[in-house]
C-alpha positions in Angstrom: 15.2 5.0 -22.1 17.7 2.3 -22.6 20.2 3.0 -25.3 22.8 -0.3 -24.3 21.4 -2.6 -26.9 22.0 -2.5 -30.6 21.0 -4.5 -33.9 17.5 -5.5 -35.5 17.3 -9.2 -35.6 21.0 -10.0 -34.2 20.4 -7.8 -30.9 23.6 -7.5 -28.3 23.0 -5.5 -25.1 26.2 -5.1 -23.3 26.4 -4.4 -19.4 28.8 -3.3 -16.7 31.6 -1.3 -15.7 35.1 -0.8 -16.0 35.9 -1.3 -11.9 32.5 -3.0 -10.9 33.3 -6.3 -10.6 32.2 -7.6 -13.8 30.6 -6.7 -17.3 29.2 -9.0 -20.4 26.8 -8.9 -22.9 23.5 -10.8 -23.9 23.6 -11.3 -27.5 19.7 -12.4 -28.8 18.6 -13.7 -32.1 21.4 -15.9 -32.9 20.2 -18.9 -34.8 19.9 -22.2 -33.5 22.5 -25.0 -33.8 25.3 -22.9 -34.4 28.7 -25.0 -32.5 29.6 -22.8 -29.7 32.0 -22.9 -26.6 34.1 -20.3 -24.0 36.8 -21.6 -26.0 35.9 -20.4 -29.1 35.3 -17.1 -28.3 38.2 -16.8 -25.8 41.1 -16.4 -28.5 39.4 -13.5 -29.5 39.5 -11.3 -26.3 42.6 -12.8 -25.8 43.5 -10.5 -28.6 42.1 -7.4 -27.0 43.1 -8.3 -23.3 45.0 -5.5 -21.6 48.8 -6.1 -20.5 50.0 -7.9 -23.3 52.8 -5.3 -24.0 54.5 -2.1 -22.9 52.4 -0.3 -25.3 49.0 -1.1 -24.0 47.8 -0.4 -19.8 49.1 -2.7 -17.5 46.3 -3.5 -16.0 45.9 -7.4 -15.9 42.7 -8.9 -17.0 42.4 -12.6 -17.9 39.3 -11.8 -19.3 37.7 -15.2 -19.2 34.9 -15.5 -20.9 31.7 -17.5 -19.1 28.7 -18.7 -21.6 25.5 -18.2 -18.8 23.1 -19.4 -21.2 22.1 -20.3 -24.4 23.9 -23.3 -25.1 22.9 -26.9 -24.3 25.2 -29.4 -25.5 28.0 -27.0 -26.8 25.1 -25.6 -29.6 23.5 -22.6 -29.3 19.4 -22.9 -28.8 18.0 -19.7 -29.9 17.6 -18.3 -27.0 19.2 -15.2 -25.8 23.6 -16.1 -24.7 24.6 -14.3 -21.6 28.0 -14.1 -21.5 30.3 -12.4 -18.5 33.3 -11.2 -18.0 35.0 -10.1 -14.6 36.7 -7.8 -13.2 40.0 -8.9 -11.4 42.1 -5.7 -11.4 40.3 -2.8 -10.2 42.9 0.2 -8.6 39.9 3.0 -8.3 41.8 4.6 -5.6 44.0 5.9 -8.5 40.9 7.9 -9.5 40.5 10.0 -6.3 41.6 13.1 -8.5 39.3 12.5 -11.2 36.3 11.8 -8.7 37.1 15.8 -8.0 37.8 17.4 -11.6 37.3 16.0 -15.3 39.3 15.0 -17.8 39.7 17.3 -20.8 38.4 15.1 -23.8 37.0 12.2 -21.7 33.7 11.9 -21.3 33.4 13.0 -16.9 31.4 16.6 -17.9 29.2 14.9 -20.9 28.4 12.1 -17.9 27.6 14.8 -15.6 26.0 16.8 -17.2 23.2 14.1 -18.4 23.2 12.3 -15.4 24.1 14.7 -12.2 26.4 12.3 -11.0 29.1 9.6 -13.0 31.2 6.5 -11.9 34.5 8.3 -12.0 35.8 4.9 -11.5 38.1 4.2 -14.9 35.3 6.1 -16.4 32.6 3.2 -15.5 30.2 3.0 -18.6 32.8 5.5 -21.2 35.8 3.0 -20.7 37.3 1.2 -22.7 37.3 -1.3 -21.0 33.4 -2.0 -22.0 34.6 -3.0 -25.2 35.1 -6.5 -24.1 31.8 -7.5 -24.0 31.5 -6.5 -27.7 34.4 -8.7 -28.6 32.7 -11.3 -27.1 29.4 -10.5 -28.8 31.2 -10.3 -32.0 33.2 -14.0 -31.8 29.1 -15.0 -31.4 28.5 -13.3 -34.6 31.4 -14.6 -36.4 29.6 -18.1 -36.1 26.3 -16.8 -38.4 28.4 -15.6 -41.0 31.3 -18.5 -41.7 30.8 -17.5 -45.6 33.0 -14.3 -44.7 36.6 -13.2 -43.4 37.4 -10.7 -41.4 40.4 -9.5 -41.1 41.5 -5.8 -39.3 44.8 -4.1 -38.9 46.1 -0.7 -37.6 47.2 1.4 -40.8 48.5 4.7 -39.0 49.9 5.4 -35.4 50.6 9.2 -34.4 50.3 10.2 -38.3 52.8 7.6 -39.2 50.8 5.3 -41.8 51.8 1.9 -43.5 53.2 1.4 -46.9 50.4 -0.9 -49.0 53.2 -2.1 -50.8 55.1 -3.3 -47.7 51.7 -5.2 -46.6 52.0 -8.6 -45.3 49.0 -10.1 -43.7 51.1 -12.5 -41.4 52.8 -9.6 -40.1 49.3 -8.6 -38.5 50.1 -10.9 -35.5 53.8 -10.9 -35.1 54.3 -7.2 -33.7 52.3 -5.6 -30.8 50.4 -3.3 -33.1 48.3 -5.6 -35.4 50.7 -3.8 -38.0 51.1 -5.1 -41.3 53.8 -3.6 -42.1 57.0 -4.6 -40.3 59.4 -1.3 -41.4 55.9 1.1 -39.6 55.7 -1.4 -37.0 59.8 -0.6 -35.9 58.4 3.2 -36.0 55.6 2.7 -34.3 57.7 1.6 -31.1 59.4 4.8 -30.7 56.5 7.0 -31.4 54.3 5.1 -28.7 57.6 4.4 -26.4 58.4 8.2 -26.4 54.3 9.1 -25.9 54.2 6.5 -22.8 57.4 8.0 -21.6 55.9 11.6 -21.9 52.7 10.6 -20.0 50.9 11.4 -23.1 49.4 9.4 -25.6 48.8 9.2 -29.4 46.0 8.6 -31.6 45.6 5.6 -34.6 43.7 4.4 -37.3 42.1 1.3 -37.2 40.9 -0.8 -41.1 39.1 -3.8 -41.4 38.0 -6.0 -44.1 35.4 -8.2 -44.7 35.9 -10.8 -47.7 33.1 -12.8 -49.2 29.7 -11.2 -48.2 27.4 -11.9 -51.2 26.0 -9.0 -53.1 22.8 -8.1 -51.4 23.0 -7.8 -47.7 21.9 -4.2 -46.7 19.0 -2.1 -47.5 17.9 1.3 -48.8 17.6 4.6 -47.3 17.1 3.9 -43.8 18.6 0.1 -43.5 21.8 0.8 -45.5 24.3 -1.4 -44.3 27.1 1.3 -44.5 25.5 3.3 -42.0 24.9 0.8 -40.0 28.7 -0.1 -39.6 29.1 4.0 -39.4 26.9 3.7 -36.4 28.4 0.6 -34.8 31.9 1.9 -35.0 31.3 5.4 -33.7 29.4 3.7 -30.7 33.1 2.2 -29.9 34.3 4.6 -26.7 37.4 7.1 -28.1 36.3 6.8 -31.8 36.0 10.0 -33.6 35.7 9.4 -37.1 34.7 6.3 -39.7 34.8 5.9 -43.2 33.8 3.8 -45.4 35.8 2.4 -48.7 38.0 5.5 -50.0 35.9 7.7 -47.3 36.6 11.3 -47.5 38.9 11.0 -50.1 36.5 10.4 -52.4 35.3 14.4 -52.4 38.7 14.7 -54.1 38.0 12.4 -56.8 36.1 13.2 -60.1 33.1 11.1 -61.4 35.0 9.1 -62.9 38.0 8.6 -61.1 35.5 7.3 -58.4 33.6 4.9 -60.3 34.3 1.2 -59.7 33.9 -0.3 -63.4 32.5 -3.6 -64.1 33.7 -5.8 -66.2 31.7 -9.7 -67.4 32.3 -12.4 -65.0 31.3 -16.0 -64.8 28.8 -15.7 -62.2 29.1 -11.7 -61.2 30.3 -8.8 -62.3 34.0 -8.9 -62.1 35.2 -5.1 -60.5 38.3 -3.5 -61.1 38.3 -1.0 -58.4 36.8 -0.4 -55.0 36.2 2.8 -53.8 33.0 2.6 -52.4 34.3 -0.5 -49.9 31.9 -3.2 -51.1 28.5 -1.0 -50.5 26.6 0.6 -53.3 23.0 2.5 -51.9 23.4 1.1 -48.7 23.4 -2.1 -50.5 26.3 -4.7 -50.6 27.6 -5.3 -54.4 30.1 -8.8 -53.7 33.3 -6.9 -53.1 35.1 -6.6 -49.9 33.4 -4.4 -47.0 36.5 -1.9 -46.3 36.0 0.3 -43.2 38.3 3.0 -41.7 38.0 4.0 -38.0 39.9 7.1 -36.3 40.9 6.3 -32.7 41.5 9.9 -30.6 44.7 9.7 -28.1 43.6 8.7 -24.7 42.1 11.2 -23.0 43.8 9.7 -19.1 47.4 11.2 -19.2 49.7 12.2 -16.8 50.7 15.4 -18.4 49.0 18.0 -16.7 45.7 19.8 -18.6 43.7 22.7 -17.5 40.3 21.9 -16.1 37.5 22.5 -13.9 36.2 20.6 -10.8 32.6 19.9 -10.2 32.0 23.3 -8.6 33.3 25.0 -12.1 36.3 26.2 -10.1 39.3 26.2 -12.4 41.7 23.4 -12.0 44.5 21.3 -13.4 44.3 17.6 -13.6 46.8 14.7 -14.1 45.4 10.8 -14.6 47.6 8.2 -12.4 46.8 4.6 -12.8 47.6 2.3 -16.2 46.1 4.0 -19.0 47.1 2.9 -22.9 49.0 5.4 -24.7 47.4 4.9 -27.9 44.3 3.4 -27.2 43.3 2.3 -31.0 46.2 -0.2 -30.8 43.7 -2.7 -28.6 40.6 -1.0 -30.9 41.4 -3.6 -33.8 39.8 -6.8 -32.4 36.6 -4.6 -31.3 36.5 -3.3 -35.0 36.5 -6.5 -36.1 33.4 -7.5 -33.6 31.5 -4.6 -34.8 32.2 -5.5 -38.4 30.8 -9.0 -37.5 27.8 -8.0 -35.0 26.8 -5.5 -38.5 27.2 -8.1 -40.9 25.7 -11.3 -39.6 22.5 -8.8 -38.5 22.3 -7.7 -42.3 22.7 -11.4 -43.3 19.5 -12.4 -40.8 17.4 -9.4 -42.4 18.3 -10.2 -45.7 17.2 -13.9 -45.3 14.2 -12.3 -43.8 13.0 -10.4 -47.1 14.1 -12.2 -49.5 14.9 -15.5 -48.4 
């Protein structure tokens, strides 16, 4: 049973490790024609590329992206795009103690359990580092859907959230954070700073936005688009919760407080609210796709957490190596790639029925 490959018509499989000496993805069902180059899809993992700051592992990954196939004369064929990344940095000697005992909240018992044996390596297949591939996939994706903007941001760090009213999209990219908010990104230092310094590590929460998908893409019951991008961000290693447009806080709302009214428009229905982020029945109505996704703190710290080793003896266990102390700071660029993988599949189907 292979479970590495997601999407209906837009199909990614992603492969590799985190200290084998390289991973990638195959990305299948992207249209002919469609202008494509390493360049183009290296500013995006550029984004997500470890070492970039204090705040992030240290670990030092160019990340260079190699197109294998799929593209003949810098457009893409319609055959399936192998891309690969490598692997340049590898310290697994750092994981000698986790080769012997798990990590509390990682996933070295789930491994083991299903498996018998793991790749204690950085984690190997629950790293992650894995999540490169995707951002690759996703740059691919970006090029079906041009009609739409995506745009993602970290709104909270450590239970620190922005102020909307201090938003400033240009911020995004001017702080390590992908904060837009300049005043939470100044906090966000010190919480992070003081977690690294600790040897422990904080959680976030990742949004993203998606501006201009038409009214339409999606399906109901068992195609709906919102669960699809429910799916596709929970399958992003340390994610623990997702929600889509007000989420959970829409239990809290009455009937009417959670409507989104309608009012006449030119061509569409103009709306003057958006609580259900852009998806009605599974079904996208015109207005911005708005999804939440939790991060959990990483699970590799130095502080010291009971355990057992693989003989169920108790133990206590302390990650070395260069872990990230709040791993949803690097999550936003693979959010977005999800959000683009989802969307550009939906927009394929959709063309498919209805054409």
């Amino acid at each position: 049973m292979s479970v590495n490959t997601f999407g209906r018509l837009l199909r990614f499989t992603t492969w590799g490790e985190s200290h084998g000496p390289a991973l990638g993805a195959v990305v299948d069902g992207c249209p002919p024609g469609l202008e494509l180059s390493a360049e183009a899809i290296q500013p995006f993992l550029d984004a997500r590329r470890p070492g970039q700051s204090k705040f992030t592992t240290q670990r030092q990954e160019p990340d260079a992206v190699q197109l294998l196939s799929g593209v003949f004369e810098g457009r893409t064929t319609g055959t399936p795009i192998s891309l690969l990344i490598a692997n340049v940095d590898q310290r697994s000697k750092d994981y000698s103690d986790v080769a012997k005992a798990y990590r509390p909240g990682h996933a070295d018992y789930a491994y083991d359990a299903k498996y018998g044996f793991r790749d204690y390596r950085g984690g190997g297949r629950s790293s992650a580092r894995e999540t490169a591939a995707r951002v690759a996939a996703g740059a691919v994706a970006r090029l079906v859907i041009p009609e739409v903007a995506i745009l993602g941001y970290v709104a909270e760090i450590g239970g620190d959230v922005i102020d909307p009213a201090h938003f400033d999209a240009a911020e995004i990219g001017r702080n390590p954070f992908f904060c837009p908010d300049a005043k939470a990104a100044q906090r966000w230092e010190k919480i992070v700073d003081a977690a690294r310094l600790a040897g422990s590590s904080v959680g976030a929460v990742a949004e993203c936005v998606a501006s201009g998908v038409p009214a339409g893409w999606g399906a109901p019951i068992y195609g709906k688009l919102d669960a699809d991008l429910a799916a596709a961000m929970m399958g992003i290693n340390a994610v623990k919760g997702v929600e889509i447009g007000d989420g959970f806080a829409a239990a809290r709302l009455t009937g009417e407080g959670n409507a989104d009214p309608m009012r006449p428009g030119n061509d569409a229905p103009v709306f003057t609210a958006n609580h259900a982020g852009g998806i009605a029945g599974g079904i996208s109505t015109g207005q911005p796709v708005v999804v939440r996704v939790a991060f959990k703190p990483t699970s590799s710290i130095l502080t010291p957490v009971e355990t057992i080793d693989r003989d169920g003896q108790a133990a206590e266990i302390r990650t070395k190596g260069r872990h990230d102390p709040c791993v949803g700071i690097r999550g936003v660029p693979v959010v977005e790639a999800m959000m683009a993988l989802v969307l550009a599949d939906h927009k394929l189907l959709h063309r498919g029925q209805c054409g």
